[in-house]
Biopython code that builds the backbone (N, CA, C, O; Angstrom):
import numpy as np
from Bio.PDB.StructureBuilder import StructureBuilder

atoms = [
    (1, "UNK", "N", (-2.501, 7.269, -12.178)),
    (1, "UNK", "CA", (-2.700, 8.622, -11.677)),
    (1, "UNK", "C", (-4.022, 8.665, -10.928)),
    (1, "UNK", "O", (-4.981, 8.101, -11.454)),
    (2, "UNK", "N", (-4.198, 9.354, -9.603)),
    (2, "UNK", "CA", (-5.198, 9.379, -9.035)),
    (2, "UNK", "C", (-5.440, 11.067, -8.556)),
    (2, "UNK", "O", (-4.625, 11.898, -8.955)),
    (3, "UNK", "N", (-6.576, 11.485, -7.705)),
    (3, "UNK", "CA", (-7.022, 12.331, -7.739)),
    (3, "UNK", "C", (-5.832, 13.473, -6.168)),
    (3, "UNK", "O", (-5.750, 14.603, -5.687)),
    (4, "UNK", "N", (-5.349, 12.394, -6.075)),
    (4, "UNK", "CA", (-4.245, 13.087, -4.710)),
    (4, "UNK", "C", (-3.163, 12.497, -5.746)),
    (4, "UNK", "O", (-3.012, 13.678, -6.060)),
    (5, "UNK", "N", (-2.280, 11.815, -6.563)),
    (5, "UNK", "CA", (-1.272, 12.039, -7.156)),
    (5, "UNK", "C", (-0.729, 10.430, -7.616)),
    (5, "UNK", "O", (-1.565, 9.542, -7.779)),
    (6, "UNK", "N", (0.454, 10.220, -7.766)),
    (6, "UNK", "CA", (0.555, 9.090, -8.645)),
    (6, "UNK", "C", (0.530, 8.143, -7.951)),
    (6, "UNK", "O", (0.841, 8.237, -6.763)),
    (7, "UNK", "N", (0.171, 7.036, -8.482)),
    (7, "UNK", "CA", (0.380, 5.617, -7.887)),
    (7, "UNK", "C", (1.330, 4.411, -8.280)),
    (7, "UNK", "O", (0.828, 3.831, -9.242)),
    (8, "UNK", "N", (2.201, 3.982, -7.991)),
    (8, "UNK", "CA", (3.282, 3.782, -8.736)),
    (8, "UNK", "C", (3.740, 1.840, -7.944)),
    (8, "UNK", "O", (4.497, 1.655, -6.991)),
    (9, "UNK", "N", (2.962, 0.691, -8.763)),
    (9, "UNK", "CA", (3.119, -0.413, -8.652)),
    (9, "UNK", "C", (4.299, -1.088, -9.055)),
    (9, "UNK", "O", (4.423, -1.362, -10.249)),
    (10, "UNK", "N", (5.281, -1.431, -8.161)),
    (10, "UNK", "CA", (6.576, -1.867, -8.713)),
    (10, "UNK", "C", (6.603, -3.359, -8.045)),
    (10, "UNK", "O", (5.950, -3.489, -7.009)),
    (11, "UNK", "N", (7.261, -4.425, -8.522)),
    (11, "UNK", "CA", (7.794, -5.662, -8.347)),
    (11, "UNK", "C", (8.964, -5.395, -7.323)),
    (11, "UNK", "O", (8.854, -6.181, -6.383)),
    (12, "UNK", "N", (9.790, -4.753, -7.218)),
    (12, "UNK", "CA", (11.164, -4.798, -6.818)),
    (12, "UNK", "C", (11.212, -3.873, -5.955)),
    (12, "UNK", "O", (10.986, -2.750, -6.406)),
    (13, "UNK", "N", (11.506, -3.979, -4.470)),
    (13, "UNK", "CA", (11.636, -2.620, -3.677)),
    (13, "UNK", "C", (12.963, -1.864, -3.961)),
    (13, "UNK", "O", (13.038, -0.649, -3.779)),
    (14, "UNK", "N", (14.104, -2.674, -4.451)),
    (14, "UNK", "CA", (15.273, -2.249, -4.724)),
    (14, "UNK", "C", (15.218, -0.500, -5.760)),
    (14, "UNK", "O", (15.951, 0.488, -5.804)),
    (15, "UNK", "N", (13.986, -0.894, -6.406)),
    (15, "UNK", "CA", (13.914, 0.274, -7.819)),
    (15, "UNK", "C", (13.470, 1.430, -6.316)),
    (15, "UNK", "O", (13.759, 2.568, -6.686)),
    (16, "UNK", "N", (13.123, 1.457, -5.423)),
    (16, "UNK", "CA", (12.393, 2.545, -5.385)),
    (16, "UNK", "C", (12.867, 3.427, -5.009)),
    (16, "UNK", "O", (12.278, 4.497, -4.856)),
    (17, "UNK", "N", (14.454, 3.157, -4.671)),
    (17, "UNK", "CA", (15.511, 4.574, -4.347)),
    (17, "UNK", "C", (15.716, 5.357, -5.317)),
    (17, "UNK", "O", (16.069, 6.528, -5.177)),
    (18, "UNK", "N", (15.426, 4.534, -6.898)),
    (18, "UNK", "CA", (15.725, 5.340, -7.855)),
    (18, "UNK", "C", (14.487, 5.956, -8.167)),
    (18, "UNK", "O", (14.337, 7.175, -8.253)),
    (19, "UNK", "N", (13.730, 5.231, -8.311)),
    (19, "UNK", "CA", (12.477, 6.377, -8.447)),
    (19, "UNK", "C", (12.085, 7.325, -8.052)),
    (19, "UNK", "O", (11.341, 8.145, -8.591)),
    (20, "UNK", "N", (12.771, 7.316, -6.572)),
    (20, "UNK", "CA", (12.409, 8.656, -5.453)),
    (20, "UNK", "C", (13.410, 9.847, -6.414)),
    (20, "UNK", "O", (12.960, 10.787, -7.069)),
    (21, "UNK", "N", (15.136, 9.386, -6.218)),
    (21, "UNK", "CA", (15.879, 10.015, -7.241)),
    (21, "UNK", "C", (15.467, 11.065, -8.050)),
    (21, "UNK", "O", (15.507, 12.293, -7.972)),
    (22, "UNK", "N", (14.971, 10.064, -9.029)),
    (22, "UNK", "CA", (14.427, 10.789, -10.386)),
    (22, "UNK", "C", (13.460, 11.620, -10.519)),
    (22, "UNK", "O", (13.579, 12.517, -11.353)),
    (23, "UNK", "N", (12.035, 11.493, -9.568)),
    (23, "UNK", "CA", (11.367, 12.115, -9.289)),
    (23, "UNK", "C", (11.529, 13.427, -8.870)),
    (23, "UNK", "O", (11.108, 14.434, -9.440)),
    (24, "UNK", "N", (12.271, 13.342, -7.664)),
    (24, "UNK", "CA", (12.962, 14.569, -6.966)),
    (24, "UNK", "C", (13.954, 15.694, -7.813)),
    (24, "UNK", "O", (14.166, 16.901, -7.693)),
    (25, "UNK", "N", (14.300, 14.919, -8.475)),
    (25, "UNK", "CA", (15.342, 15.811, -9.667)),
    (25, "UNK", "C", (14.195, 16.319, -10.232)),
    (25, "UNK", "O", (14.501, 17.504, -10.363)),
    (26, "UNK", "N", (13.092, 16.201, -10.645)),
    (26, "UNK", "CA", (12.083, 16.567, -11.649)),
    (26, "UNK", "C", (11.477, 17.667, -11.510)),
    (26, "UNK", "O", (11.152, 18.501, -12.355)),
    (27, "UNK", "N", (11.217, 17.619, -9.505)),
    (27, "UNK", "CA", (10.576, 19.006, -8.673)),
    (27, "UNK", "C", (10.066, 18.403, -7.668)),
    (27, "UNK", "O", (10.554, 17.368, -7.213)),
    (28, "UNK", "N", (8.842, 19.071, -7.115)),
    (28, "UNK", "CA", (8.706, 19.062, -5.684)),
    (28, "UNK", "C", (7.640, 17.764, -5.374)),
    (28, "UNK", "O", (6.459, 17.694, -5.714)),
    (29, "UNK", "N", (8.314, 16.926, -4.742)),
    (29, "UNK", "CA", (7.258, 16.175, -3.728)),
    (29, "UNK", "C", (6.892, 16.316, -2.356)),
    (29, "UNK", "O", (7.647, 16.473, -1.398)),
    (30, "UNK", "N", (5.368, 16.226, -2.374)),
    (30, "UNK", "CA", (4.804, 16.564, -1.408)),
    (30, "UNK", "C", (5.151, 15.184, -0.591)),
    (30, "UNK", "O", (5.863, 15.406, 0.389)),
    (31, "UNK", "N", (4.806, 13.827, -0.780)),
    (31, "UNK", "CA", (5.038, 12.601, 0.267)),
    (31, "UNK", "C", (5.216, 11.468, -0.916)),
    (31, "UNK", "O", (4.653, 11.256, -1.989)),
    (32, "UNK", "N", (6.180, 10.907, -0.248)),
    (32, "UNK", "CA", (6.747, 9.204, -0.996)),
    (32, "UNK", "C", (6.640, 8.050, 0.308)),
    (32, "UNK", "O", (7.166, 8.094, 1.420)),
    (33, "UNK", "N", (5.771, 7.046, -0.286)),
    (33, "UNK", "CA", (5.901, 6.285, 0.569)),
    (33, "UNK", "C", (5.909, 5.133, 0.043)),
    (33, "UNK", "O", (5.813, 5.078, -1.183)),
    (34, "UNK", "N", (6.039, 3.752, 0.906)),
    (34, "UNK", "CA", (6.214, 2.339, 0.387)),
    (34, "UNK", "C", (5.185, 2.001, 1.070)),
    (34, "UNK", "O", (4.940, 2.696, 2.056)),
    (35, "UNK", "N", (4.355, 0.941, 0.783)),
    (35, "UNK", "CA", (2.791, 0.418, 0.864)),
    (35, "UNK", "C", (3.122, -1.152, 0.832)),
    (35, "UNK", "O", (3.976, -1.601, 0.067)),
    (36, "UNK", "N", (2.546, -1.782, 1.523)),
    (36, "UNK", "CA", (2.123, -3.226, 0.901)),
    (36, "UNK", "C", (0.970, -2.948, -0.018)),
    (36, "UNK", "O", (0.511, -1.814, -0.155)),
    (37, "UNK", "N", (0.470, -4.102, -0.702)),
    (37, "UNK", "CA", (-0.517, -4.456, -1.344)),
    (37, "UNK", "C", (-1.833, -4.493, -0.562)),
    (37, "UNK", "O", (-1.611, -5.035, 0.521)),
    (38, "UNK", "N", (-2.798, -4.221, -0.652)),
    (38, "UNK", "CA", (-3.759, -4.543, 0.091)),
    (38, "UNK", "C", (-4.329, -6.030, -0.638)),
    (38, "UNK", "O", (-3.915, -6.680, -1.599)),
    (39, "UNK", "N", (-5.141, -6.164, 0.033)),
    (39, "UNK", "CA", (-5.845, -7.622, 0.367)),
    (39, "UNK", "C", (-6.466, -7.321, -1.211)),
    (39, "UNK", "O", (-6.165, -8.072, -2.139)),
    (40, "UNK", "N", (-7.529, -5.922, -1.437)),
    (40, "UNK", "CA", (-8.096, -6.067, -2.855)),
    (40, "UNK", "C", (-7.113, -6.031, -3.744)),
    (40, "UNK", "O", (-7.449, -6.557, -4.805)),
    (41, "UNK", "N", (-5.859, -5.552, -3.728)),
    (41, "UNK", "CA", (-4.704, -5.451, -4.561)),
    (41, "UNK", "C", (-4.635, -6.743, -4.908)),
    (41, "UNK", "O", (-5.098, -7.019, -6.015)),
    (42, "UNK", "N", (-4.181, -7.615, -4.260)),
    (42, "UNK", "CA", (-4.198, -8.908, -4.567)),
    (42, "UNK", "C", (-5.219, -10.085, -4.853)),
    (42, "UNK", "O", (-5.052, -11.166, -5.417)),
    (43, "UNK", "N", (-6.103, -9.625, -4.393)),
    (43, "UNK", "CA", (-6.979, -10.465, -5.064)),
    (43, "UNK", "C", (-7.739, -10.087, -6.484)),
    (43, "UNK", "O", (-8.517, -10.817, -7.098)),
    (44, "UNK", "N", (-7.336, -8.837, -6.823)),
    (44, "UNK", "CA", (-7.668, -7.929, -8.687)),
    (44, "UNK", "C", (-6.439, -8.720, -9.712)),
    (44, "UNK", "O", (-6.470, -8.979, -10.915)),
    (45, "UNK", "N", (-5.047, -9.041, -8.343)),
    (45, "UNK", "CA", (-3.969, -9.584, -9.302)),
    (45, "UNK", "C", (-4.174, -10.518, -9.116)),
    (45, "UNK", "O", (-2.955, -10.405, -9.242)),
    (46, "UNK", "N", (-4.559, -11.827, -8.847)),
    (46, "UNK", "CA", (-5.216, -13.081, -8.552)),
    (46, "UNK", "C", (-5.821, -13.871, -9.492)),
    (46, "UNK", "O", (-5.533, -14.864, -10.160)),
    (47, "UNK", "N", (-7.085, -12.857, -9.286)),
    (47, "UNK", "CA", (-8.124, -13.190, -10.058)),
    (47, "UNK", "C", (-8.232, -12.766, -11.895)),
    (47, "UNK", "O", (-8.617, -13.309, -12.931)),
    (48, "UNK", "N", (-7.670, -11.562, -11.492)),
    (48, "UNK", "CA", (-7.254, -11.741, -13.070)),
    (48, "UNK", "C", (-6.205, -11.606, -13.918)),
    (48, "UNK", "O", (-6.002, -10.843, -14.862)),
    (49, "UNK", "N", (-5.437, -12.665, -13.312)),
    (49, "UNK", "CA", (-4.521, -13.690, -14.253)),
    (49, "UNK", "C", (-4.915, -14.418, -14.400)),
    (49, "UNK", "O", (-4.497, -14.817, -15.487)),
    (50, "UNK", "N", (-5.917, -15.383, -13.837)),
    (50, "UNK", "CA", (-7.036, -16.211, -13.564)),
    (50, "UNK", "C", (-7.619, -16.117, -14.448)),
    (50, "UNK", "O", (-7.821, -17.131, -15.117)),
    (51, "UNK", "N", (-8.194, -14.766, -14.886)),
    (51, "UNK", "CA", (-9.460, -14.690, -15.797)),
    (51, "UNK", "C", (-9.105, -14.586, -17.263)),
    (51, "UNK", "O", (-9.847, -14.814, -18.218)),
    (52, "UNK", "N", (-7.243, -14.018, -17.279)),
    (52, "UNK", "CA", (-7.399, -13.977, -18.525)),
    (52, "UNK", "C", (-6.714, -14.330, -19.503)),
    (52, "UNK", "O", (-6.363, -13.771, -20.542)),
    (53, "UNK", "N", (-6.442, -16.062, -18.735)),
    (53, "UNK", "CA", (-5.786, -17.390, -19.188)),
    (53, "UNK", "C", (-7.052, -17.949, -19.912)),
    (53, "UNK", "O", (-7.013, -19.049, -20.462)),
]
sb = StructureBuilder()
sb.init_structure("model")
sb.init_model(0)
sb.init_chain("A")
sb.init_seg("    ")
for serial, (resi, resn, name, xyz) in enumerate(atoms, 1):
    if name == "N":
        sb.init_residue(resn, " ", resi, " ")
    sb.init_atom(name, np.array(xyz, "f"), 0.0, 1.0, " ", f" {name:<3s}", serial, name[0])
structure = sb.get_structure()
């Protein structure tokens, strides 16, 4: 959860029709979107799997 609204990290792009779904059944969204990872995204998931082997 962030200060403009949720943040929602998934493995599978396939899930995210359902998530929109479910969401929408729930009430009102303001914006849904699909993102790559950024560069720090991946290097926080990188480094610590890294760190905490």
């Amino acid at each position: 959860k962030t200060v403009e609204g949720v943040r929602l990290q998934i493995a599978d792009e396939s899930v995210s029709q359902r998530i929109l779904e479910h969401i929408y059944a729930k009430g009102f969204i303001r914006t849904f979107s699909l993102e790559e990872p950024s560069l720090n995204d991946i290097f926080i998931e990188k480094v610590g799997a890294a760190y905490e082997q």
